[in-house]
Residue, then its C-alpha position, 0 to 999 in steps of 0.5 A: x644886678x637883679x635883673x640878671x635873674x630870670x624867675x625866683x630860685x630854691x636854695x636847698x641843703x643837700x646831704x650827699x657824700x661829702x669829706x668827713x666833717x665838712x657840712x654838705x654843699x649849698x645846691x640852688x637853683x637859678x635860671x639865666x636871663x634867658x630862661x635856661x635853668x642852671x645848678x650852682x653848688x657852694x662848697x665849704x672851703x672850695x667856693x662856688x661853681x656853676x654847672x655849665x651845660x646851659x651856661x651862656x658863652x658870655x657868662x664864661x671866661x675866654x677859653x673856660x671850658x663848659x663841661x662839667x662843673x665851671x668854678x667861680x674864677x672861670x666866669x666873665x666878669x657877667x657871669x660872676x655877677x650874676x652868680x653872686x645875685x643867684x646865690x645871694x638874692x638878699x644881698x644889696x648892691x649899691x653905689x659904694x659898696x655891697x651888703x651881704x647878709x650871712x644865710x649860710x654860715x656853715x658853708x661861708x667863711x671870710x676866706x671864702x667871702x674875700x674869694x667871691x667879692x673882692x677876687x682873693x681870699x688873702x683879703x681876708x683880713x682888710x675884710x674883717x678890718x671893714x666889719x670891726x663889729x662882726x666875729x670871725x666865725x659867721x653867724x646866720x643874719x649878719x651884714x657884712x659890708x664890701x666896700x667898693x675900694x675892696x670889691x674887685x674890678x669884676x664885680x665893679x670895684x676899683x680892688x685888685x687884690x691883696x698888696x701885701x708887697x713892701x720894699x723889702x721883698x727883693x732884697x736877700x735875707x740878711x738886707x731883709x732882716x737888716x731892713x725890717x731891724x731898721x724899722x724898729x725903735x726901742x724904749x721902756x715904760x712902766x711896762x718894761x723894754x719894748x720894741x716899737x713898730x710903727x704900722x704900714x698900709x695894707x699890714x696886720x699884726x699877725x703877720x707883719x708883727x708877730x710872725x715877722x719879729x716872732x718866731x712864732x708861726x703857728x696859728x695858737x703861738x700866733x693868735x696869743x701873742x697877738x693878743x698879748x701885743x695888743x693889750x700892750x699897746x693899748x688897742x682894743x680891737x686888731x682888726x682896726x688897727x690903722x696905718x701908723x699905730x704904734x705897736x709895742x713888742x715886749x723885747x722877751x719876744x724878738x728873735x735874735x736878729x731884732x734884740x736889742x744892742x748887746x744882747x747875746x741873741x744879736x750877736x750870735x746873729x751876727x755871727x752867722x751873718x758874718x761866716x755866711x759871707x766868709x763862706x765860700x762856695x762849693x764848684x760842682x758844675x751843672x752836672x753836679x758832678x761829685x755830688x751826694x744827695x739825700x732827700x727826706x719826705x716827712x712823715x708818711x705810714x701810720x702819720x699823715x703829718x699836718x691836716x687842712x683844707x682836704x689836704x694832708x702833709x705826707x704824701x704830697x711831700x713824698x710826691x715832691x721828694x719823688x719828683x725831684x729825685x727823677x729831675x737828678x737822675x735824668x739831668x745830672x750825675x748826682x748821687x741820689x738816695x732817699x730816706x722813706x719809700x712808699x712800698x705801694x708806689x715806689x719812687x714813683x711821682x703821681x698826678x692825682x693823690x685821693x687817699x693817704x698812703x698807709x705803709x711807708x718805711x725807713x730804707x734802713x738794713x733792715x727796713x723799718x716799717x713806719x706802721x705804729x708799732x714804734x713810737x715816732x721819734x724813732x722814725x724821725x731819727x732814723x731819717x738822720x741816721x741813715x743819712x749820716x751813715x750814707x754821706x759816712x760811705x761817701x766820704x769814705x770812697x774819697x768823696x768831698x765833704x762839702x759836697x753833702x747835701x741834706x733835704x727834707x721836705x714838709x708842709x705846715x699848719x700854720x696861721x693862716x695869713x702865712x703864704x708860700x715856702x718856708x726854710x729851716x736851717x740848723x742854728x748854730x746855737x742849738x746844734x749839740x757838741x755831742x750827741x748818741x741816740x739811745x738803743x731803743x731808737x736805733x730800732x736795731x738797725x746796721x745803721x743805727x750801730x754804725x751812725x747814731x753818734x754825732x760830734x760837731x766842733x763849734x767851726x762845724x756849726x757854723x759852718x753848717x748854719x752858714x751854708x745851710x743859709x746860702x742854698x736856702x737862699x739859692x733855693x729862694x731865688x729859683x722859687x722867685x723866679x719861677x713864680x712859686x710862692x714864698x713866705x713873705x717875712x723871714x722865710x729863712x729860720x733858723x728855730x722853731x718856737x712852738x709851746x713854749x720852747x724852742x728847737x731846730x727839728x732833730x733831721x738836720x740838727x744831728x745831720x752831718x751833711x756840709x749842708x741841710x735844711x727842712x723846706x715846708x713847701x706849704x700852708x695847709x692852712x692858707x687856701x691858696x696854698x693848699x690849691x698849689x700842693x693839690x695841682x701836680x703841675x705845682x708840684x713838679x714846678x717845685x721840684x724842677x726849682x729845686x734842681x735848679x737851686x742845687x745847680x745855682x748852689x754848687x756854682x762859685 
């Protein structure tokens, strides 16, 4: 490796404009084996790229173009090696492993050490699991160790990214859930009940135990939990914890589907499980004939919503949202209408999103400006009350019940290990008989006065849970096969527990649409997944697959 650098090199921190917050790049200066002097920039949470102008064609990945700034995966496996050598000089290459030694810890993370040596940033954990001695936040000095049964084929190791796959992952929401209940045993010691998990090759406990059998996802619920699991079993350290581990989960902390036989969690599981397959579906043809449609996009104005990885919630959402209400109208006859409009854009989809939008309104009569001034629960109930009150005029123009649809769209800030599309659908349990929204947040609008009221039955709830779950799971075929990343767990819920409490959020539990559901598209806080929410070609990928899934929905 080092005879891959032709003369000594200057690594020098450079201030210039940078996102707010973020430490300035890393700048050095290197020359190839041919005497040419090249610029690499390392960059906080965006990794290393070369500059290509003087680059030698064989350093550069077939049809990589070398124009302008040439990112790390577009090198030849030469060029990646002798990258990794020019920004790291100290570093040692041996036989069974490299030792990298941490000189910029304000710029490096694990994530962005697992990118670099071992091709995958969701490595992160095996890599920590290497190093049980090390923290996870980085300090200058230390030396982590990547061994070459983890660093990737590039850099001459036998890794080939993460394998986070099991045999559960064809298999449909109810035989999911089914199988993952099936790997659980349980028992009581002085401690009290638990549910025994006996660990799997390539696992972590974030992951594959708390966020599975929890309804815990975000990172704070999560990392407590974890921790709490942990001192229950006995394991000092969860970063080396090994295949076949015993993990006690305390049975308080199961989701419905995995308590214990009699509970009342399991059975109202059941329940559901039972009416989606007494549900049957709706026919509405490839045109979607017949067929009312509302689609929401969280947040926006005053509210950015969730933050991570240069990245914020709203308008990216809202460029979905956009996208697939032009699919719709261009290739069906649908009734589409949205909740929000972005009043600088309009309906308007985009390729590039630099800044945060700040004016947005609720399309209510009159409009209602999402601008501060009101506290945000009103924005957010607003949503529903205009839905409502749509489907409300659909319904009484003869048109079918069953054929309402409710989206909306989000993108989450959750644990990092969590990848890919997340579904929320109204639990049957936690859907009000009655409910009437106060008058301070009707926001004195027509629809406030005509739709803030809502009353289900308790067949009502189960239907909507029921059908709810049937287009998640529609939705989660078209994602799968288009290739979009999707939760790897449960990624159909039916409650969100965070803080403490419990909750379905209030646009699809008051929603009076035959059919609802909340789709965070995203992880924020997983990188992989901000790069897709950044890439507008993803973006309208996703879209088109949630035509696709309402199409499959409709269809006997």
């Amino acid at each position: 490796m080092g005879g891959l650098i032709g003369r000594s090199l200057l690594l020098v921190p450079v201030a210039f404009a940078a996102a707010a917050q973020e430490p300035a790049p890393i700048l050095a200066h290197a020359r190839t084996p041919e005497g040419r002097a090249i610029l690499l920039r390392f960059q906080f949470k965006k990794g290393l790229s070369v500059e290509g102008k003087a680059l030698p064609r064989a350093f550069l990945a077939k049809g990589v173009d070398p124009g302008g700034w040439v990112p790390f995966e577009g090198l030849s496996p030469e060029g990646k090696r002798w990258a990794l050598a020019a920004l790291f000089p100290e570093d040692q290459w041996r036989q069974g492993e490299v030792r990298h030694i941490i000189r910029h810890p304000e710029v490096e993370s694990v994530w962005t050490l697992a990118a670099l040596f071992t091709g995958h940033g969701q490595n992160y954990d095996r890599l920590m699991a290497e190093n049980p001695d090390l923290p996870e936040k980085l300090r200058d000095g230390d030396t982590w160790r990547i061994p070459r049964s983890l660093l990737s084929v590039d850099l001459g190791g036998t890794g080939r990214g993460p394998d986070r796959s099991q045999p559960e992952d064809d298999l449909d929401d109810e035989a999911r859930v089914a199988a993952y209940r099936g790997l659980l045993a349980f028992g009581e010691d002085a401690q009290g009940k638990y549910a025994a998990y006996r660990m799997r090759k390539g696992e972590a406990l974030y992951s594959s135990v708390v966020i599975r059998y929890t309804d815990r996802v975000d990172p704070k619920g999560v990392s407590e939990l974890a921790d709490r699991i942990a001192k229950r079993s006995g394991i000092a350290d969860v970063r080396g914890i090994q295949p076949g581990q015993l993990i006690k989960i305390p049975v308080a902390f199961l989701a419905d589907p995995f308590q214990s036989e009699g509970s009342s969690g399991l059975a109202e599981d059941r329940e559901i499980r039972a009416e989606v397959r007494r549900t049957v579906r709706v026919e509405a043809g490839p045109k979607l004939k017949g067929v009312r449609i509302v689609l929401d996009a969280g947040h926006g104005g005053v509210d950015p919503g969730a933050r991570a990885n240069g990245l914020w919630e709203s308008d990216f959402v809202y460029d979905i949202a956009m996208r697939v209400r032009r699919l719709l109208e261009q290739e069906t006859e649908a009734q589409v209408s949205s909740t929000i409009l972005y009043p600088g854009l309009g309906l308007k989809s985009r390729e590039l999103i630099r800044t945060p939008s700040r004016t947005a309104e609720i399309l209510t009569s009159p409009p209602f400006a999402v601008d501060g001034e009101s506290p945000s629960a009103v924005s957010v109930h607003l949503r529903w009350v205009l839905a409502n009150d749509l489907f409300a005029a659909f319904r009484r123009t003869k048109g079918d019940a069953q054929k309402t649809l409710f989206l909306s769209f989000h993108a989450d800030s959750l644990h990092p290990s969590a990848r890919g599309s997340m579904i929320y659908v109204p639990g049957a349990a936690l859907v009000p008989t009655t409910f009437a929204l106060g008058g301070a947040k009707t926001a004195r609008v027509a629809e406030g006065r005509r739709s803030s009221r809502v009353a289900f039955t308790g067949r009502e709830k189960l239907q909507g849970e029921a059908r709810s779950r049937q287009f998640s799971e529609a939705l989660l075929n078209a994602l799968h096969r288009d290739r979009i990343p999707v939760h790897a767990n449960r990624p159909i819920r039916n409650v969100i527990y965070r803080g403490g409490g419990k909750w379905v959020p209030a646009v699809i539990r008051y929603s009076t649409g035959a059919t609802k559901a909340l789709i965070e598209v995203a992880n924020l806080t997983n990188e992989d997944d901000a790069a897709n929410l950044r890439d507008p070609e993803f973006r309208e990928r996703y879209a088109a697959a949630v035509v696709n899934a309402i199409r499959a929905y409709y269809r006997k």
